[in-house]
N, C-alpha and C positions, 0 to 999 in steps of 0.2 A: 278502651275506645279512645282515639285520639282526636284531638280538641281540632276546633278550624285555623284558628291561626297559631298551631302551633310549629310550623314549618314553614312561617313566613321567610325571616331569615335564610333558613336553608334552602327556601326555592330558590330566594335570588341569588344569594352565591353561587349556588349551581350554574342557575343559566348564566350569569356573566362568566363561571369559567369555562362553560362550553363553548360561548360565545370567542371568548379570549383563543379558546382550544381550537375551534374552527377558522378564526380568521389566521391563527398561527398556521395551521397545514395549509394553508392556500395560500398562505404567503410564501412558504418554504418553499413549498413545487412551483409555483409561478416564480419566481427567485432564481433557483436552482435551473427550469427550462431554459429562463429570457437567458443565464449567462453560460447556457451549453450554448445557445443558438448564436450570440454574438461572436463566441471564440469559436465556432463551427464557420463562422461567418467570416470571420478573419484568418481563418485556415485557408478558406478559399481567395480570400483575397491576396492574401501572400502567394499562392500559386497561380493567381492571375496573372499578377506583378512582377512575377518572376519570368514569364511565358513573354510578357513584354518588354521587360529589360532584355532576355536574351534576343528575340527579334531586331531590336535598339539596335544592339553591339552586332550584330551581324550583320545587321544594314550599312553599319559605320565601317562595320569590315568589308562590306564589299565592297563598297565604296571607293577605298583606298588600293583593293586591290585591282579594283578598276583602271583608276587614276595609275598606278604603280604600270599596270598594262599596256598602258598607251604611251606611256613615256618610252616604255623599253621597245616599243614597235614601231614609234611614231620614225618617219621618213628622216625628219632632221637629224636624227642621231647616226641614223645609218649614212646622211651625207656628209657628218662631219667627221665619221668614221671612216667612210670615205676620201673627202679632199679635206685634211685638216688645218682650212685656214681661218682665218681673222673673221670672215664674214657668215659661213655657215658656224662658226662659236657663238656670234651676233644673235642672228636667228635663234638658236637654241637656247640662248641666256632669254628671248622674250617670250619662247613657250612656256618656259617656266613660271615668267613674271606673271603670265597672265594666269599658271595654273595657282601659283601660292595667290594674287589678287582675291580668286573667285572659292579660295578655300581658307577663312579665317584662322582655322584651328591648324593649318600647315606651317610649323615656323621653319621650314629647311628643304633644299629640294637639291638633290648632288648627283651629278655623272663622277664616277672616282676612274681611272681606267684599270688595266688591270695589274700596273704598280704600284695601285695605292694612292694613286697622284690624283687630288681635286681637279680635274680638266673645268667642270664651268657648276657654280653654284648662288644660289640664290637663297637669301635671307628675307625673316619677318625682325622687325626692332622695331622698337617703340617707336621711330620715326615714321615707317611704314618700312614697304616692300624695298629690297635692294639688291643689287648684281654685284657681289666680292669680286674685289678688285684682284687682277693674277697673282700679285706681291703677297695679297695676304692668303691665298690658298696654301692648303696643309698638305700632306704625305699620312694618310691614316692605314696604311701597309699594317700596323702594328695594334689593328683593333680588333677586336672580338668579330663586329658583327660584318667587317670588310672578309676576314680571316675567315668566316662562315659562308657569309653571300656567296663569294668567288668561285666557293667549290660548287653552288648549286647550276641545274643543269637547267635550260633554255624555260621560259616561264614557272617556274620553280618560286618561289616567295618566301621568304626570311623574315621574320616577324622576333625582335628582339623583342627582352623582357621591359616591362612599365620599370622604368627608372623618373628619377629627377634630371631634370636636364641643365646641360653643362655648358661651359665656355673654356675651353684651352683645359680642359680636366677638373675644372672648380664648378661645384656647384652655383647656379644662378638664381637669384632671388629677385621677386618673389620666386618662390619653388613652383617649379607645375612639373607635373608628372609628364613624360614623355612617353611614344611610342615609334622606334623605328622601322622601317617596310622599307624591305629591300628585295631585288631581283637581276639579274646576270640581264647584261648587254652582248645577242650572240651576234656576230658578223659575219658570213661566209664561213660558220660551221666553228669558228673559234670565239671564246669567250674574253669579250675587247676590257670589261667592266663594269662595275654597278650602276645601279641608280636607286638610292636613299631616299627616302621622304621622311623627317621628321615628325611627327603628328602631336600636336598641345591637345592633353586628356580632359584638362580643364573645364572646356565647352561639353564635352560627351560625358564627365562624372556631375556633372551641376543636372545633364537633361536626365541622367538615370535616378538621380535625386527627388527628381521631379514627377518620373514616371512610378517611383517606389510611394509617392503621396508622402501626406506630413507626417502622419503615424506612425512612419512606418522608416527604418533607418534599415540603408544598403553599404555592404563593406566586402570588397572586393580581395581575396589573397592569392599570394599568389602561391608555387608550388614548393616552396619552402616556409611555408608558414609566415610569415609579412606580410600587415595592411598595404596595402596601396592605396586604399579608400576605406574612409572610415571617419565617423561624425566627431571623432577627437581626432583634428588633424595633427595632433603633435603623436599618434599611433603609426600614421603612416609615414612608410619608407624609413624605417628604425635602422634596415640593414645598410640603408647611405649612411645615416651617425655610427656606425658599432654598436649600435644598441641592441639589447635581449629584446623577441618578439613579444607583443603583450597580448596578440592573439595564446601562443600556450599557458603563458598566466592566467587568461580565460576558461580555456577548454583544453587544456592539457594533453590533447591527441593532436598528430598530422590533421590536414585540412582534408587529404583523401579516405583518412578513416573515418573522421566525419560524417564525411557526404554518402561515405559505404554506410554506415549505421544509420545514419536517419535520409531515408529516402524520400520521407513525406514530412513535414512539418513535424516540430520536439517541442517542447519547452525545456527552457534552461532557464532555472529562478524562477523570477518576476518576468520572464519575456516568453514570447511563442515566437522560434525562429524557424527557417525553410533554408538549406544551404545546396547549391549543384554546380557541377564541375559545368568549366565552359571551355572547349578544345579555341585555338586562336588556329586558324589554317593549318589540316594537318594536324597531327599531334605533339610536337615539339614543344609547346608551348600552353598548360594550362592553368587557368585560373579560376578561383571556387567563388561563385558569386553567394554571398549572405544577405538574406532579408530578415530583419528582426521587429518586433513590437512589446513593445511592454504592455503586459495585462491590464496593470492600473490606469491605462491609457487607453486602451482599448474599449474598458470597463467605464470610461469614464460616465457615458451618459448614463449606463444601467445602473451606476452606484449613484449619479444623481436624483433615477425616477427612483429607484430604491430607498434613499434617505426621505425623498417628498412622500410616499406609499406609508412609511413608517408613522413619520408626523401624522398622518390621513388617520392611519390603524391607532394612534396613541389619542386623538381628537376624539375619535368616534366611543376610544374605550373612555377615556376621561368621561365624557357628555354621559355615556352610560353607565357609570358608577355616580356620578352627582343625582342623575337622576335617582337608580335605586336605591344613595342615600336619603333620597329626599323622603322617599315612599316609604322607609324603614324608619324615618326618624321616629316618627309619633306611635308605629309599632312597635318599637325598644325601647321606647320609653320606661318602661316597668324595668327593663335588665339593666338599666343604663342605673336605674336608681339602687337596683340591689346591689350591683358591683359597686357603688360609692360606699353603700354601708359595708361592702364586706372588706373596703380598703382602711376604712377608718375603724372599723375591728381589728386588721392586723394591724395599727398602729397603736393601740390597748385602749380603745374607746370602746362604749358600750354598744351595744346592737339594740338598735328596736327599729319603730315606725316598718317593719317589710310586711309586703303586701299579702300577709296571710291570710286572708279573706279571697282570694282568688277563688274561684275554682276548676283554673286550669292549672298546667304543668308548671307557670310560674307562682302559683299560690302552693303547689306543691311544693316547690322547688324551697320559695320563705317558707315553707314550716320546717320541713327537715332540717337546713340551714337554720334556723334558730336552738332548734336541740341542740346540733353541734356545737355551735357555738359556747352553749352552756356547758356543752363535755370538754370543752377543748380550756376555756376559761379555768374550770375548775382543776383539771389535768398539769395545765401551766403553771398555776401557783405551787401546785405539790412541786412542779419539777423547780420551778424558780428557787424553794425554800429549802431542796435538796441540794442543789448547783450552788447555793452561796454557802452550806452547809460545809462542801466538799472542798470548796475552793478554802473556806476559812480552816480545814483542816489541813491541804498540801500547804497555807502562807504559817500555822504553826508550825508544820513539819518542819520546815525549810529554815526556818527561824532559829528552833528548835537544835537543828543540825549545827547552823553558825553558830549561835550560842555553845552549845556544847563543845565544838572541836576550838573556839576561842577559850574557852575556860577551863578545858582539861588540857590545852596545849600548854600554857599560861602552868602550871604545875608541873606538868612534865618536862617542860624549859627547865625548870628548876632542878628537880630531881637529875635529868640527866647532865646538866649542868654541875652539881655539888659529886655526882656520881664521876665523871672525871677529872674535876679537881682533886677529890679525893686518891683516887689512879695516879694522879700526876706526882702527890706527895708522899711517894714510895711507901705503900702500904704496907705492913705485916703482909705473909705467906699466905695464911688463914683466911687475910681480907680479903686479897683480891679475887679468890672466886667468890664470894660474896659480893663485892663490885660487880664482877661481872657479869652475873647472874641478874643483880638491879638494872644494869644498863641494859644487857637484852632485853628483860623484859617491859623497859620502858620503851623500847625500841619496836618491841612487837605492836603494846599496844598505840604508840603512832603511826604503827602502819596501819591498825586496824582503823584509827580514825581518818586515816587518807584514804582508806578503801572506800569510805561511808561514800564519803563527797565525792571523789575521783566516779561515783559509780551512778553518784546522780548527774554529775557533767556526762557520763558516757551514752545513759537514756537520753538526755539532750542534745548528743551528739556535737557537746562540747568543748570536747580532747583533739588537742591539736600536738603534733609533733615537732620536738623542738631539736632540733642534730647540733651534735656539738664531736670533736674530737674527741674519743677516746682510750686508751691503754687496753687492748683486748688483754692480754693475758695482768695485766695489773688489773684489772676489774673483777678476772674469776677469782683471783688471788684472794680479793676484798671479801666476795661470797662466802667464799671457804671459811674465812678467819672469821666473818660476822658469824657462821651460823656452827662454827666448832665446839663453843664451847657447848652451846642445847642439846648438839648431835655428845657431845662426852656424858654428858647425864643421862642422856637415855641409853647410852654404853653403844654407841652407832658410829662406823666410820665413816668420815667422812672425804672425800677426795676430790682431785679436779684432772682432769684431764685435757688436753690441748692439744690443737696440733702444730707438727715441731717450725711452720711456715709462718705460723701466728706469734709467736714466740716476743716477736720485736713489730710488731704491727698495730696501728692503731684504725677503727674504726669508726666512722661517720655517723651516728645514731643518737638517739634520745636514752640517754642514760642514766635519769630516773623514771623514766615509764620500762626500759628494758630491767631493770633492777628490783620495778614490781613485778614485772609477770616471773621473773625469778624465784626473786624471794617466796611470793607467794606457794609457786610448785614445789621449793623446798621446804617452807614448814611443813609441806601437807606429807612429803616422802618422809621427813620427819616421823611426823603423826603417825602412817601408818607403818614403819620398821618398827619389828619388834628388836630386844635387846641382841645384839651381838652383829646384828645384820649392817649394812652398806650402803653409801650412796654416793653417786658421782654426778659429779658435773662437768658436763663434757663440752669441749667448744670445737667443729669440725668445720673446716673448707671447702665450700665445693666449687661446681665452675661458674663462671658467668659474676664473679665478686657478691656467691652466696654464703651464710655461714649459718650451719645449723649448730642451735644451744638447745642440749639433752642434759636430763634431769631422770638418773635411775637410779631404782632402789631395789632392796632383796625383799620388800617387805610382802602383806597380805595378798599384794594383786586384786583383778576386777574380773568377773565372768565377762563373758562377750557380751552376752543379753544385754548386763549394768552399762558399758561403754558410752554408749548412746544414751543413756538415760542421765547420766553423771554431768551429761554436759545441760541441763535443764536447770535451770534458776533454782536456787534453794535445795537442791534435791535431797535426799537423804536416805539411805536403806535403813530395814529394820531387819536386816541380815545380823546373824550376829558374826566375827571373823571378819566381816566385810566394810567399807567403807561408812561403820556405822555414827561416825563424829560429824559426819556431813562435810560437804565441801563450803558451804556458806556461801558470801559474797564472791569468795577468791575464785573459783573457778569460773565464774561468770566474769568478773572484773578481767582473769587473763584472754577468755576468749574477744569482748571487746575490744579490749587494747591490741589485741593482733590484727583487729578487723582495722583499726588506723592505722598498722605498719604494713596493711596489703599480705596479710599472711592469718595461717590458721592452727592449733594445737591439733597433735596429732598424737595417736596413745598405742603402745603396742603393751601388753600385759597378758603374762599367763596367772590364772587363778592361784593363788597360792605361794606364787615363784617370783612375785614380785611386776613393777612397771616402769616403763618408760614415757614418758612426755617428752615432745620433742618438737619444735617450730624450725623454720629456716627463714632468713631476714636477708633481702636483700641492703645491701652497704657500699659506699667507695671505703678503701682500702687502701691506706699509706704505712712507710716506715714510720717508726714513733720517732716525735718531732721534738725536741729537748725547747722547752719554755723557761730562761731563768726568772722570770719574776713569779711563777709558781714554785720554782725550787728555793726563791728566796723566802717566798712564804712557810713551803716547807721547813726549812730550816730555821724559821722564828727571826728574820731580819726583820722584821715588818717593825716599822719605828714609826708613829707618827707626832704630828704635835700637836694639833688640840682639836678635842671631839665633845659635838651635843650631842648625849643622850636622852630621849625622851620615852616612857613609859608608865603608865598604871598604876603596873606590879613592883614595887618596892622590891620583892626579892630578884626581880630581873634585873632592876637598876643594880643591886648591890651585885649582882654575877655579873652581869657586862663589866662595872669597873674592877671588880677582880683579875676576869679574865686577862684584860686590858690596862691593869698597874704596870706593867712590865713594858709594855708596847706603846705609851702615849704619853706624853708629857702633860696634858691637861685636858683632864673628863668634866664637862660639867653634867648635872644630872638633875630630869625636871620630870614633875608627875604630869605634865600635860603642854601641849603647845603654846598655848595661851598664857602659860605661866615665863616665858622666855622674853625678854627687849631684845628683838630681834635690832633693834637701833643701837645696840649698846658697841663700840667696839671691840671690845672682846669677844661678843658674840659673832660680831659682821667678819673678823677675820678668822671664825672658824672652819673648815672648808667642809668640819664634812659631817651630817647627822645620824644617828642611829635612831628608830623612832619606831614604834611599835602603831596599826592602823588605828586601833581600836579605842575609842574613850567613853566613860560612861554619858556624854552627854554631845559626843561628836568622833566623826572617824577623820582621820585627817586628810584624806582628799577634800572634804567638804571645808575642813580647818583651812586650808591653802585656796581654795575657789573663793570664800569667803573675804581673801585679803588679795585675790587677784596672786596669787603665787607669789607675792613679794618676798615674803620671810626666806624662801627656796631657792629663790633666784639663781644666784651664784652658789648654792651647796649642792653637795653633792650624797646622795641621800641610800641609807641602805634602809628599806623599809620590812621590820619586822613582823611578823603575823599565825595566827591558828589560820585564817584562811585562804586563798590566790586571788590575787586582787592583776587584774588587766594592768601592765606596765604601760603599755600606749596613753593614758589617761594621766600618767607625772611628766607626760616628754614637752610640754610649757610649763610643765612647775619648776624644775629642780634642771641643774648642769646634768647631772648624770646620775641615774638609776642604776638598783641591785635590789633583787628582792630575794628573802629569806626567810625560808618556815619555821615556825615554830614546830618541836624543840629542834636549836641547832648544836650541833658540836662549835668546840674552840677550833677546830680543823675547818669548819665552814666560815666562822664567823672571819678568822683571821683570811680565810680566800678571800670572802668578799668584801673585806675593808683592801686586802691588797690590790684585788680589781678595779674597786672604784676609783683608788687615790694613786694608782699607777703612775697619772703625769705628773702628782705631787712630790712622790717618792724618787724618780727618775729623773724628775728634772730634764726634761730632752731641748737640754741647751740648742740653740739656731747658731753651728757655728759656720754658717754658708759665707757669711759675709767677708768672716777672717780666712775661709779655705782661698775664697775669690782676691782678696789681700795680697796673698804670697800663691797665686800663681797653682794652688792645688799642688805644692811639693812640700811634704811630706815632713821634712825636717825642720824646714822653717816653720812649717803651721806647729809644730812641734817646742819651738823655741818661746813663740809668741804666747801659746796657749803656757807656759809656764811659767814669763812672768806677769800673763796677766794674773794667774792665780797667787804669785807672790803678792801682788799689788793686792787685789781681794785680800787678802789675809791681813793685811795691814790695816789697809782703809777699813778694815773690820773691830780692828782693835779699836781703832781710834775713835771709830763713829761711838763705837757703846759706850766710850768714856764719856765722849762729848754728850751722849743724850742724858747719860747722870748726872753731868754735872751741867744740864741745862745751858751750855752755850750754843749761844743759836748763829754765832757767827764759826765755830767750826764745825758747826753742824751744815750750816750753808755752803761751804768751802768742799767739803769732803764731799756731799750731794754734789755738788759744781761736776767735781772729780769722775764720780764715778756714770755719772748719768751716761755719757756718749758712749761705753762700752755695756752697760744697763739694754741702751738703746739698739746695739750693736748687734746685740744675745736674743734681742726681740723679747725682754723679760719686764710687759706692757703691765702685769697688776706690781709688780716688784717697784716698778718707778713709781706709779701712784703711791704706796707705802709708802716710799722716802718724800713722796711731796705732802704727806700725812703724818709728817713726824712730829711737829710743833702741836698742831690738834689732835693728836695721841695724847700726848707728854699732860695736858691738860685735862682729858678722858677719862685715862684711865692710870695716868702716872708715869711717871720716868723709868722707874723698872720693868715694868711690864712692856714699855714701848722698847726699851733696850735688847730686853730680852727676846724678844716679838723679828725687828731686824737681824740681830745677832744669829738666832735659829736658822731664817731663811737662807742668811749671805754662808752659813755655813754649809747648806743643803747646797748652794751652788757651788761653793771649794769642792766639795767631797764630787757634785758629777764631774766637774775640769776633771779632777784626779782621776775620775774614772775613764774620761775621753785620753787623759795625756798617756794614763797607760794601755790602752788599745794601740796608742803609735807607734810608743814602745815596744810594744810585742809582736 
C-alpha cells in the first residue's frame, strides 16, 4: 500500500511538465499559424503592388502616347510642313515650350524630318526650358531609333529601350534613366518625319518605389537580363559600363524563364518575390517588373510578439517552479538530508544519523541504504587491499625486468666483448667455432632479453618506428651469416634468396625492429627443421614500392586447425611431431611489431612438408647510396683524441679502453660521474663521453639535471645501457647524442663514436670566404689553399716549441699570425684555445698544452690536404 506523500515530488514534476508540454504545443501552432498568415498576407500584397505598378506605368504610357499623338496631328506641323518659313517654326518651337513646361519629367521634344535633320527642338537644363538654337541642331540620320521610327507607318509608336541619357554620345550625370517615344509625321500620304519625346524615368521609378511601399523593393529588367531599377543603384544599367549583369549572378536563368516558372509569388532565400512581364506598346519592347521582400522583415513584428510571448511563457514557467519549489522544500527535506549522507559516504565518511525510523518509503529507503552501505564498505576494503596488492606486484615486476636486463646485459657486454677480441687475435682452427658458438649464443640470449621488454613496450603500445637507410640485400646477407653457423650444427642449410632488382637497392625502414621479426621467425624454422632439411630467406618485389620478406623451411609444418591457434600468446601443442617447444614471446612479439609497420604475418604450411611465414612492408626505395665516413669507420680510420669514460662495471671500463687503445690518444676512465672535475682542463677539452645510465646510487639523467647539464654542455655523449632510455630528455644536456645497448659489438661502438664526433674528425673547414677572395676560380683557390697549409705547418712547429719553452712573447707573435686566417676558417673554439694558451700552460703544464694545440692544428693540415686534393682531382 502506498504512503500519502509519497508522490509529492512526482506529482509536481509531472504537472509542471505537462504544464511546460501544453503551453509549448500552443505556442508552436499559434507560432507556426500567425507566420503562414503574415507571409500569406504579403503574398497578396505583393500581388496588390504589382496590379498597381502595372496600372502606374500604363497610365505614364498613355500619357506619352497621348502627348506623342497630338504633336504628330497637331495643325502646326502640318503648317510648317506646309509653308516652311521662320514664323510657322516660331509657333511650333512654343507648342512645344508649353508642352515640356507642363511635363517635368520631359527633357527633349524633336521634329527630325525625314533626312535626319533636327528641323525645331526643344530642351529641359538645369536652367529651365529652351528652344536650340539652328547652329546647334544635329543630323541623327545615323541612329537607331530615327533608323526605326521612320520606317513606321501613320500613328504607329516607337518606344526605345530605358537607357542612360546622353549629350553628343557621352553619358550625362547625374545618370537618369531615359525613355524615348517616337511616331512618323504623315503629310499628304508621305512620311515628312519624326517627332521624339525624351522622357526622365526618374520621377515615374521614385512614384513606383513608393507605390511598392517600404518593405517591399521593385527592380525593373529588361529583356536582356539588365537592371534598369533596382535598390543598389550601382546594378543598374551595367550594359552602359560593359559590365556582367548581376541580375544572372542572382538567379541564373533569363528574366522570361523566370516569369514562365514562377507565375505566382516564389521565395528565393531569405526574400518572397512576385516577378511579370510588362509589354511597352505593342510588343517590341518588354520588360519584367520584380517585387521582393525579405522574410526577416516581413517577419519583423511576428518575431517581436514572438520574443515578448516567450519572456511571458518563461515568467509564468519561472513563477511556477519557485513556487512548487517552495511547496517541495520542507517536503524533501528528509531526501535532501539522505543524499548529503550518501555524498559524504562516497567520500569515505561513515554513514549514520538516516532516518530509519520512518515508516514510509523514506525510512525504507534509510534502512536498505544502511545494509549497503556496510556491504559496500566492507567489499571496498577487500578490493582496496587487493588493488595495492596488484599494483605492488606489476611496480616489482617492472623493476624486476630493469634490474634484470641491466645486470645480465652488464655480463654479457663483457662476454661478447672478450668473445670478439678473442676472434680478432687470430684464433687456432679449433677455437673459432668455439667463438662462435659463445658469441651466438650470447647473442640469442640478448635478444631474448629484448624480447622481454620490447614486448612490455608493445602491451603499452610503446614501439614506435624509427626508418633509416638501409643495404637490402647487405642486410639479408648479415641474416644469413648471423644465423649459419646454428643452421651448421643442426646440419640445416641455410640460404637467401633476392630479387635480381634489389641487388644494389637500399631500403627506408626500421632495421632493428625488421631484424627482430626476422630473426625471431628464423630461430623458430631453425627449431623446427629436422637434420638435413632447408631454409630460406627470401626478399621479393612487388608493385606499388612493396617488398615481401619469406622465411621457409622443410621442417615439421602446422595442421590447418594449429595455424590459427599458433598465433595466441604463449600457445603450445601437446602434439608430439608438432610445434611442441612452443612459440613463446616470439610469435606474439612478431605479430605486434607488424601491427606498427601496418602490416600482418602470414603462414602457408603443409603438415609434415614443412612452412612458410611471410609479411610484405611497404618502403621508399633508392639506389645504395655510398656514405664515406661509414666506410671510413668500416675500414678502422676512426682516430680520436681524448675520451671520458664513465661506468660501474670495471670490466666494461677495461673493454671499452681495449677496444679503443688503437683508436684514441687519451681515455680516461671513472666509476661514476661524480668522481670527474668536470672544471679541470683536461677534462673540459675533452669533447666527447662514453657513460653507462645506470649507478648504484643515481642514473645519470638525474646526475646532469642535478648540475643543471653543466658537466655536458659542450660534449658530446654516447650513452651506454641494458635498457632504452627516451633521447629527447639529453637534447639541453649534452651538444650531441648516440645511444647504444648493451651488449654492443666493436662494429657498433666504433659506428657510433664515428657518428658522434663526425665534425670533430672531418673538420669541415668554412672555406667560403677564400672561394669569395679569388673570385670562385678554381686554381687560384688552389694556390692559396696551399700555402696557407704550408704556413699552418710551420706556425705549428714553432708554436709547440714556444709553448715548451714557456715564451710568451713568441707565443703572442705567432697567435698575432695565425688568428686572422683562424678567423677566416670560422674555427670559433680553435681561437679561444690559443687565447687559453698561458692559463693551460699553468693547469695543466706545458706538455700537455703543447701537445693539446699540436693535435688540433694538425687535424686542420690533414682536412686543407684533403680539400687541396678534391681540386686537384
Amino acid at each position: 500500500m502506498f504512503k500519502r506523500n509519497s508522490f509529492i515530488v512526482k506529482n509536481a514534476l509531472t504537472y509542471l511538465l505537462l504544464y511546460l508540454l501544453s503551453i509549448g504545443l500552443i505556442s508552436i501552432f499559434l507560432l507556426r499559424y500567425s507566420s503562414k498568415e503574415i507571409l500569406s498576407a504579403a503574398d497578396k500584397k505583393l500581388e496588390h503592388s504589382h496590379d498597381l505598378i502595372d496600372l502606374q506605368f500604363s497610365k505614364y504610357l498613355d500619357e506619352l502616347q497621348a502627348d506623342i499623338d497630338h504633336l504628330t496631328s497637331s495643325p502646326l506641323i502640318f503648317e510648317l510642313l506646309g509653308n516652311p518659313d521662320q514664323g510657322s517654326i516660331k509657333f511650333l518651337e512654343q507648342d512645344y515650350l508649353s508642352l515640356i513646361d507642363s511635363k517635368i519629367d520631359y527633357a527633349q521634344i524633336r521634329f527630325i524630318n525625314s533626312n535626319g535633320n533636327e528641323v525645331v527642338r526643344v530642351d529641359r537644363t538645369s536652367k529651365g526650358t529652351m528652344v536650340v538654337q539652328k547652329s546647334q541642331l544635329q543630323n541623327k540620320s545615323n541612329r537607331d531609333y530615327f533608323k526605326q521610327a521612320i520606317q513606321y507607318k501613320e500613328n504607329e509608336i516607337y518606344l526605345s529601350n530605358i537607357d542612360l541619357n546622353k549629350e553628343f554620345g557621352q553619358i550625362s550625370y547625374p545618370l537618369t534613366p531615359t525613355l524615348r517615344i517616337a511616331s512618323p509625321v504623315v503629310y499628304k500620304g508621305e512620311t515628312k518625319g519624326i517627332i521624339v519625346i525624351n522622357a526622365l524615368l526618374s520621377v515615374l521609378f521614385q512614384d513606383l518605389k513608393s507605390t511598392a511601399g517600404n518593405n517591399t523593393d521593385i527592380s525593373i529588367i529588361n529583356s536582356d537580363g539588365y537592371y534598369v531599377l533596382h535598390k543598389d543603384s550601382t546594378k543598374a544599367f551595367e550594359f552602359e559600363f560593359d559590365k556582367e549583369s548581376s541580375y544572372y549572378n542572382e538567379y541564373r536563368v533569363p528574366p522570361n524563364k523566370l516569369a514562365a516558372n514562377f507565375s505566382e509569388v516564389f521565395k528565393d532565400q531569405d526574400e518572397i518575390a512576385l516577378i511579370r512581364p510588362y509589354s511597352l506598346i505593342g510588343k517590341e519592347y518588354v520588360l519584367y517588373i520584380l517585387l521582393s521582400s525579405e522574410s526577416s522583415t516581413i517577419l519583423g513584428s511576428y518575431f517581436k510578439w514572438r520574443n515578448t510571448s516567450f519572456v511571458v511563457i518563461a515568467s509564468l514557467t519561472l513563477l511556477f517552479l519557485v513556487l512548487a519549489l517552495l511547496i517541495l522544500r520542507n517536503q524533501a527535506s528528509a531526501l535532501t538530508d539522505i543524499t548529503q549522507k550518501i555524498i559524504r559516504f562516497k567520500e569515505g565518511k561513515s554513514l549514520s544519523d538516516l532516518p530509519t525510523q520512518r515508516k514510509d518509503e523514506i525510512g525504507e529507503l534509510s534502512r536498505q541504504f544502511s545494509k549497503m552501505a556496510s556491504t559496500v564498505h566492507e567489499n571496498f576494503q577487500l578490493l582496496e587491499n587487493e588493488k595495492n596488492r596488484a599494483e605492488n606486484a606489476v611496480k616489482d615486476k617492472e623493476e624486476f625486468i630493469e634490474n634484470m636486463s641491466h645486470e645480465i646485459r652488464n655480463p654479457l657486454q663483457s662476454i661478447l666483448g672478450l668473445t670478439e677480441l678473442l676472434l680478432s687475435n687470430a684464433p687456432q682452427k679449433h677455437q673459432i667455432q668455439l667463438l662462435n658458438s659463445l658469441r651466438l649464443n650470447t647473442k640469442n640470449l640478448t635478444s631474448l632479453v629484448s624480447d622481454i621488454l620490447d614486448y612490455k613496450l608493445l602491451l603499452r603500445k610503446e614501439i614506435t618506428i624509427k626508418r633509416s637507410w638501409v643495404n637490402l640485400n647487405a642486410f639479408i646477407e648479415d641474416l644469413v651469416r648471423s644465423h649459419s653457423y646454428h643452421a651448421s650444427l643442426e646440419k640445416i642449410k641455410i640460404e637467401k634468396k633476392i630479387s635480381p632488382s634489389l641487388l644494389n637497392k637500399e631500403g627506408h625502414t626500421d632495421i632493428d625492429r625488421l631484424s627482430q621479426i626476422l630473426n625471431n621467425l628464423i630461430i623458430n624454422a631453425i627449431k623446427y627443421t629436422e637434420e638435413g632439411g632447408s631454409i630460406q630467406i627470401a626478399l621479393n618485389e612487388q608493385p606499388n614500392n612493396n617488398l615481401e620478406f619469406k622465411v621457409t623451411d622443410s621442417g615439421i609444418g602446422i595442421s590447418n586447425d594449429l595455424i590459427d591457434a599458433i598465433r595466441q600468446r604463449y600457445y603450445s601443442s601437446s602434439e608430439k611431431n608438432t610445434y611442441s617447444k612452443s612459440f613463446g614471446l616470439g610469435l606474439t612479439i612478431i605479430t605486434e611489431l607488424l601491427e606498427c609497420f601496418d602490416s600482418q604475418l602470414e603462414i602457408d604450411s603443409v603438415h609434415g612438408k614443412g612452412s612458410t611465414f611471410y609479411f610484405t612492408l611497404e618502403m621508399d626505395i633508392r639506389e645504395v647510396q655510398k656514405n664515406k665516413r661509414n666506410e671510413a669507420a668500416e675500414k678502422n680510420e676512426l682516430m680520436l683524441d681524448k675520451i671520458i669514460v664513465i661506468d660501474d662495471d670495471k670490466e666494461i671500463l677495461n673493454l671499452i679502453q681495449h677496444l679503443l687503445k688503437d683508436r684514441c690518444r687519451d681515455i680516461h676512465s671513472f666509476s661514476h660521474p661524480g668522481k670527474v672535475d668536470w672544471k679541470h682542463p683536461l677534462f673540459i677539452n675533452a669533447p666527447i663521453v662514453i657513460a653507462d645510465n645506470r649507478y648504484p646510487d643515481t642514473t645519470l639523467i638525474d646526475f646532469l639535471r642535478a648540475h643543471n647539464g653543466k658537466p655536458f654542455k659542450q660534449k658530446r655523449l654516447v650513452l651506454i645501457s641494458g635498457t632504452k632510455v627516451n633521447p629527447e630528455l639529453y637534447n639541453d644536456l649534452c651538444d650531441r647524442f648516440y645511444f647504444l645497448q648493451k651488449p654492443f659489438t666493436k662494429a657498433s661502438l666504433y659506428k657510433a663514436l664515428s657518428a658522434i664526433s663526425s665534425s670533430d674528425n672531418k673538420f669541415e673547414l668554412d672555406i667560403g670566404s677564400i672561394k669569395k677572395d679569388y673570385d670562385y676560380q678554381e686554381d687560384k683557390i688552389f694556390n692559396a689553399l696551399s700555402i696557407l697549409t704550408s704556413e699552418f705547418d710551420v706556425m705549428n712547429k714553432a708554436l709547440h716549441l714556444a709553448i715548451l719553452d714557456e715564451d710568451l712573447n713568441a707565443i703572442s707573435e705567432i697567435r698575432h699570425k695565425m688568428v686572422t686566417t683562424v678567423r677566416r676558417l670560422k674555427l670559433n673554439a680553435f681561437e679561444q684555445n690559443l687565447n687559453e694558451i698561458e692559463k693551460n700552460i699553468l693547469l695543466i703544464g706545458k706538455a700537455a698544452t703543447a701537445e693539446s694545440i699540436k693535435a688540433q692544428i694538425d687535424q686542420y693540415i690533414k682536412e686543407l690536404n684533403r680539400i687541396i686534393e678534391g681540386f686537384s682531382a
